[in-house]
C-alpha positions in Angstrom: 0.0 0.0 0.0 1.5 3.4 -1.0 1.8 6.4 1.2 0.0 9.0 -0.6 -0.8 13.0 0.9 -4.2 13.1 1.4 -4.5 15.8 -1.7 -2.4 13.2 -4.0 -4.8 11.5 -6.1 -3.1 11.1 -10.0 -3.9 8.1 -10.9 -7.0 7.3 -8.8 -10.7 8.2 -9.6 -11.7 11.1 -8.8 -14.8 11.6 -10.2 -16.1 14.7 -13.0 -14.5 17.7 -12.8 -16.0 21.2 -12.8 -13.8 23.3 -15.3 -16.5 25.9 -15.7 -15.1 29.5 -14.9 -17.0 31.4 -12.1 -17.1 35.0 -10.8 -15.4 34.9 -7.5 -17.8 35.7 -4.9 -17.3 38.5 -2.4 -16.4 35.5 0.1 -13.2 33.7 -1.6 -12.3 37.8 -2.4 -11.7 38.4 0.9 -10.3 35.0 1.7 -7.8 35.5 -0.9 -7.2 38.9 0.1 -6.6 38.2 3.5 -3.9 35.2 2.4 -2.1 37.7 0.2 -1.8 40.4 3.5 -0.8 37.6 5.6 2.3 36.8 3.4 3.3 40.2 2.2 6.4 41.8 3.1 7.3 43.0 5.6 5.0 40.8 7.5 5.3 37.5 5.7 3.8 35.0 8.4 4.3 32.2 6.5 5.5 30.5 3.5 3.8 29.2 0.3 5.2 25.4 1.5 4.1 25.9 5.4 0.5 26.7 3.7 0.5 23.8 2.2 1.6 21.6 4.8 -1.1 22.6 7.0 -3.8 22.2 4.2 -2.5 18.5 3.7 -2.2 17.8 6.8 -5.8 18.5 7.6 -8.4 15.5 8.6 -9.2 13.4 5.4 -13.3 14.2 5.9 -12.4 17.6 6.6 -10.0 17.8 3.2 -12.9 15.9 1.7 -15.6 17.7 2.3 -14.3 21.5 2.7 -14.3 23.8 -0.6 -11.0 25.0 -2.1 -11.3 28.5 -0.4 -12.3 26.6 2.7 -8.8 24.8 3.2 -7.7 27.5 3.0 -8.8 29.7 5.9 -8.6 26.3 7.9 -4.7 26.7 6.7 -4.8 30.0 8.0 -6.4 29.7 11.4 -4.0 26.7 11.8 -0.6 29.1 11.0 -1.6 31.9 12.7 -2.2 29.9 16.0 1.1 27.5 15.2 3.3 31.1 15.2 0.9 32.3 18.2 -0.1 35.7 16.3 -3.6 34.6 17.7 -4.6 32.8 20.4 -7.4 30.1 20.6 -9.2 32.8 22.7 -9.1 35.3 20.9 -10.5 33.6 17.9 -13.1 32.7 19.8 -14.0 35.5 21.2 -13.7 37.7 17.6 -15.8 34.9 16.4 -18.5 35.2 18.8 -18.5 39.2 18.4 -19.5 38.3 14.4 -22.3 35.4 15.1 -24.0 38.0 17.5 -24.0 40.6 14.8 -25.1 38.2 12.4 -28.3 37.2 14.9 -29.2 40.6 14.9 -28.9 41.2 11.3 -31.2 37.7 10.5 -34.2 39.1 13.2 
């Protein structure tokens, strides 16, 4: 049995793929966005291969299942806690300051 990275899959089926071009939505924007300000100079939190790590080293349901632009804020929270810019807390609590706005905005 080989030893494959969970995003190496020549040679096995893969099922159709979607080669139809699409308008980026306001969403993968900013996640792309945010990914290019995180690796700019002078800042340059991490590197194109430590990215990549972390995406392939994610769960295999969780690399199954999650959307491109998905992996890669998953990537992201996983580097910036790694180098301790953030802390689990503080995620947390930023993200419970945008899922009460969001409540108020849905009433």
């Amino acid at each position: 049995m080989e030893n494959r990275l969970i995003s190496d899959i020549g040679g096995l089926p893969g099922g159709p793929i979607n080669r139809e071009e699409h308008e980026p939505t306001m969403t993968e924007r900013r996640i792309d966005a945010m990914m290019i300000l995180l690796r700019a100079k002078p800042r340059s939190f991490w590197a194109s291969d430590e990215n990549r790590r972390t995406i392939e080293s994610l769960e295999p349901t969780t690399y199954a299942e999650s959307a491109y632009y998905e992996k890669w804020v998953l990537a992201m929270k996983s580097l910036l806690l790694e180098k301790g810019i953030l802390t689990e807390t503080e995620l947390n609590t930023k993200l419970s300051e945008v899922r009460s706005r969001e409540s108020v905005v849905e009433r």
